[in-house]
ZADO-608387 format. One record per residue (C-alpha): x, y, z. Coordinates in steps of 0.02 Angstrom, whole numbers, always signed. Layout:
<martis>
+--------+--------+--------+
!      X !      Y !      Z !
+--------+--------+--------+
!      X !      Y !      Z !
...
+--------+--------+--------+
</martis>
This chain:
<martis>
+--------+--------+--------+
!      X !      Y !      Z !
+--------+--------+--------+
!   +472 !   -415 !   +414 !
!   +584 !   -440 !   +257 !
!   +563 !   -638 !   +274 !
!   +343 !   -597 !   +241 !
!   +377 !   -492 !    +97 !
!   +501 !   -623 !     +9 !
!   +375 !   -765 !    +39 !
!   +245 !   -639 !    -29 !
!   +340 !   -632 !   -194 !
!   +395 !   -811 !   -195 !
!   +191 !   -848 !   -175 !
!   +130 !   -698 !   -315 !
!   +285 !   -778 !   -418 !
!   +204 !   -968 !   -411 !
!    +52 !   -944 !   -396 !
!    +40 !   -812 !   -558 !
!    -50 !   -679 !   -447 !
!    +81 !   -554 !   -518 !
!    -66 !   -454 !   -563 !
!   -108 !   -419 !   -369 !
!    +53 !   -331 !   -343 !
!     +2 !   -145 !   -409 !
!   -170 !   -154 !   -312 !
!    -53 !   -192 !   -145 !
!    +82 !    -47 !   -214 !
!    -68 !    +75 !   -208 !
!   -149 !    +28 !    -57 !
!    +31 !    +41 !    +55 !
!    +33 !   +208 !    -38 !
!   -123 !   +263 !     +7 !
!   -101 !   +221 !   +187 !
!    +58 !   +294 !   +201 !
!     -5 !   +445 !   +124 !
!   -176 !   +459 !   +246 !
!    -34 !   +420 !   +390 !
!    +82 !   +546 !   +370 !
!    -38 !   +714 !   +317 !
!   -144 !   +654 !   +483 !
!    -56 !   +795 !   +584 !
!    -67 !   +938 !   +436 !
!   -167 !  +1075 !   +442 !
!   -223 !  +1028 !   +240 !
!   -275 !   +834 !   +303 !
!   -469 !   +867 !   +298 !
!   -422 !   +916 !    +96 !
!   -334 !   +759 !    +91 !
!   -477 !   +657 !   +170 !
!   -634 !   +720 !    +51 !
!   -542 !   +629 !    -87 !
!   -566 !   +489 !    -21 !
+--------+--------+--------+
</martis>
């Protein structure tokens, strides 16, 4: 998994796509963040924001 994310970077790197890299940052967020409040009790809060 670690080899995908260092050819990631060495692509974003030569390619000048270093842009993309906060857009990807916030969408791992995101999912990690609509993964781990599925169980809660507050989840339907967390789901009409988005």
């Amino acid at each position: 998994m670690m080899e995908f994310f260092r050819e990631y970077w060495i692509f974003l790197k030569a390619r000048k796509k270093l842009w993309m890299l906060p857009i990807i940052i916030l969408l791992l967020l995101t999912g990690f963040l609509l993964f781990a409040v599925q169980g809660l009790a507050g989840s339907p809060f967390i789901y009409t924001l988005f």
